[in-house]
C-alpha angles and dihedrals in degrees: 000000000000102000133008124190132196108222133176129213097266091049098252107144099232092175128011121185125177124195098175133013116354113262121209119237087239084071091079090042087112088053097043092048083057091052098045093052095043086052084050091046096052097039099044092104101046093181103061100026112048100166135049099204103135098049094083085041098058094053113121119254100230126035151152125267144193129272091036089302131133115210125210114188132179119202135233142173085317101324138104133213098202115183120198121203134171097191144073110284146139115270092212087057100063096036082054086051096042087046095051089046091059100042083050089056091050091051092058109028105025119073127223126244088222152355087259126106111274093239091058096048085058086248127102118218093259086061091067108124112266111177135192080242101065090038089072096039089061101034085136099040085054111057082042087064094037092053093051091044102057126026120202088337097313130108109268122153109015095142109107092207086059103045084041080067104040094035111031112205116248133271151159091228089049092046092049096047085049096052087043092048095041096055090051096054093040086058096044087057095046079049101052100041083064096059096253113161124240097034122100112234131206088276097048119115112281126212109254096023150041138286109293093358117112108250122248097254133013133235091257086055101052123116091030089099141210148237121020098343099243097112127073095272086050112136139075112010135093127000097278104064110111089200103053089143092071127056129231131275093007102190131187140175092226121005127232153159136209121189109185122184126219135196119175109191121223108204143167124189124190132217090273088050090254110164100235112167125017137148139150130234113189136192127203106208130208134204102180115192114169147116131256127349105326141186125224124186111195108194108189121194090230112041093164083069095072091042091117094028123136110235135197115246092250087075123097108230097185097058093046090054094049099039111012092239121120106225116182146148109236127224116222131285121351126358145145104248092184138353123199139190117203108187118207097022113184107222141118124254112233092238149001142223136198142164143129132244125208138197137186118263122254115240119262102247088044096049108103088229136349119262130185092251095057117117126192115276114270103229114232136077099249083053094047098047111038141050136185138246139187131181124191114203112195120179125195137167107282122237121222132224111254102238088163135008112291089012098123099042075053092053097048087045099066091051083081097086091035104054099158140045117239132205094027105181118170119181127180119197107230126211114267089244093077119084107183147349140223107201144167129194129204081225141017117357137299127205138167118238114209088186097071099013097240144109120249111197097185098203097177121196122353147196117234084216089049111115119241127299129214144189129191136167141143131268130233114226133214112209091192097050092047091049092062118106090223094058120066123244110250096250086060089051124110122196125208124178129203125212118202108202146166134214124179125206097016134087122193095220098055090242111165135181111218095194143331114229120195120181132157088070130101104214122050107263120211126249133212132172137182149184120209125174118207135181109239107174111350109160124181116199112216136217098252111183145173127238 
């Protein structure tokens, strides 16, 4: 990478960082004209669209720009993270390190909604705010990270346990320790360079080195450790530390550890309600509270499960091919020991939905061209501007996939004490030829949303043995904006739906963990674990008709 740039929507360079040869702004001109045009096309009607939202969002990944560049972007919360290259390189290798830097800046200038993992908050850690405002509060703190992050264009420090030691994250307390301690040292100089006893002067004997020689290693890197990482100060320092992930004297009041596990379903449905598409990506989290350098055996029911996983370098790959144990040091505080995709599960959703959504016909001398499912125009204003939608929710209790014998009876077990789904959100996009809703549920709420142009039916939490729900309303029609060549008539339209959910104590795969084993510490830590079952990406199409 040879540039990266920090825009917002409107185009404005918040941070630009070079690691090579300069690139001029007019580079992402391509980008910014796409921008600009998707913002137009989205605000032309004020009235009904008062947000732009999803022009920076539809913006492909990947795309030419100018001066011989390609530029590769991510999104968040109205910014952009555009990276600018010249040269050969993968395109998923720059999106990854985009994505990291993002999810870094979050770290240290967002601010989480709660002490919970991001996964079960329905965030990932990427989502984490991250605001013009606090851009330009950290404008120093940021090119620091972005120079340790990324070396001469490459990938370098992306670790946060190591950047957590190279870079602290800010704080009043830490501010005000480092003024205290600043103006006692300056004073202690001032002291010692007038001959007052009792005070050491530049010349003094230093801890880690000789009279009148620097030390080693100085007080602000102390802690970061040497050599090869087995002692207490192992961690991050030299070439030959073999636990460079964690940092060094690690110290806690009690210790303890959390593994949650996490499953997201990818999922299409078709009209018949045929299951199409569906696969599972899983994360096994990790909070890892505890002192000192410790050892932690996971031993999961299941290991063939994790044959094609992805691992943190802390994880000793020999031992887990040779026993089926994942053994690992873990660096400090939150972070993802292994994630995992299994394709063709064979598992059952925890609900379905279904419905069907119909619009008036255009007439035939307006129609853009003729199709087999066209009818003849029903005369009349209330036919000519409004349509009709209904959606059926239907929880059950979900099945499992059997990883193992008896897996899946596990799986439906543990459903006892979680009986319901929580957080049950379903939202249909909607054609930019309607212009408003008047909907009921059976259940919940349900709102349209003209920002977005789609309906939200927040179910909240549901029983598996409830009956099934429904919601129904009529849609409000623009002739204008379905006379236009660029919109689709309605006939030529096609609905899907997309449900958000969370399950607790299930996972869809069968995936277990037999026991967690933690040695190398003094005190009894204690141990949590957790299964939590989300929805990443479930879509429903729906039967869309005219009438």
């Amino acid at each position: 990478m040879d540039s990266l740039f920090v825009l917002n929507e409107a185009g404005t360079f918040l941070v630009e960082k070079h690691y090579g040869v300069r690139t001029p702004r007019d580079a992402c001109a391509p980008l910014l004209r796409r921008l600009f045009s998707e913002n137009v096309c989205r605000t032309k009607n004020a009235s009904r669209l008062s947000s732009s939202s999803k022009g920076a969002a539809s913006l492909p990944r990947v795309m030419k720009g100018g001066r011989g560049t390609v530029l590769l972007h991510v999104y968040h919360n109205n910014l952009l993270l555009v990276g600018v290259t010249t040269k050969e390189v993968e395109p998923l290798l720059l999106l990854d390190l985009l994505q990291q830097m993002q999810s870094t800046l979050a770290g240290y200038c967002g601010t989480a909604a709660s002490s919970l993992p991001p996964a079960l908050r329905g965030i990932s850690v990427s989502d984490l705010p991250i605001t013009e405002e606090t851009l330009r509060k950290q404008f120093s703190l940021i090119y620091v990270l972005l120079d340790e992050m990324c070396s001469s264009g490459y990938p370098a420090t992306v670790q946060s346990n190591v950047l957590q030691m190279l870079v602290p994250r800010p704080s009043v307390v830490e501010a005000a320790m480092k003024l205290v301690n600043g103006s006692s040292r300056v004073l202690s100089s001032l002291a010692a360079s007038f001959g007052l006893g009792g005070v050491a002067g530049p010349a003094a004997e230093r801890p880690g080195g000789q009279r009148g020689r620097p030390a080693l290693e100085s007080e602000a890197g102390a802690g970061m450790g040497c050599g090869s990482g087995s002692g207490e100060g192992g961690g991050i320092s030299g070439a030959g530390s073999d636990r460079w992930w964690r940092r060094g004297n690690v110290r806690y009041a009690s210790n303890e550890v959390y593994v949650d596990l996490v499953e997201a379903i990818q999922a299409i449905v078709d009209v018949d309600g045929k299951m199409v598409h569906a696969s599972i990506s899983g994360t096994i989290q990790i909070n890892n509270r505890l002192s000192g350098l410790p050892e932690l055996c996971l031993t999961p029911r299941n290991p063939a499960l994790l044959k094609d996983a992805s691992f943190h370098p802390c994880v000793k790959l020999l031992r887990f091919k040779r026993d089926g144990v994942l053994s690992f040091c873990p660096p400090d505080g939150d972070f993802v020991l292994a994630s995992y995709w299994l394709c063709d599960s064979k598992f059952t959703l925890p609900l379905s939905l279904s419905g069907s959504v119909s619009f008036p016909a255009l007439p035939a001398s307006k129609a853009p061209l003729p199709t087999p499912h066209s009818v003849s125009f029903r005369e009349g204003p209330s036919a000519s501007l409004s349509g009709r939608f209904e959606l059926r929710l239907a929880p059950f209790c979900p099945v499992g996939a059997s990883a193992s014998p008896g897996a899946a009876a596990a799986g439906a077990a543990s459903l006892v004490n979680s009986t319901t789904m929580e957080n049950v959100v379903v939202s249909l996009p909607l054609p930019a030829f309607v212009d408003g809703a008047t909907a009921t549920a059976s259940c919940g709420t349900i709102r349209y949303l003209h920002s977005s142009s789609c309906l939200l039916w927040e179910v909240g939490s549901i029983a598996f043995d409830a009956p099934t729900q429904k919601a129904e309303g009529t849609l409000t029609l623009v002739a204008e904006e379905a006379e236009r060549v660029d919109v689709l008539s309605p006939c030529e339209t096609t609905l899907v739906a997309s449900a958000r959910f969370l399950i607790k104590s299930w996972l869809p795969s069968g995936f277990k963990l037999d026991s967690l084993d933690v040695s190398n510490i003094n005190i009894p830590p204690y141990k949590g674990c957790r299964y939590s079952t989300v929805a990443g990406s479930v879509e429903f199409r729906l039967d869309s008709r005219s009438r």
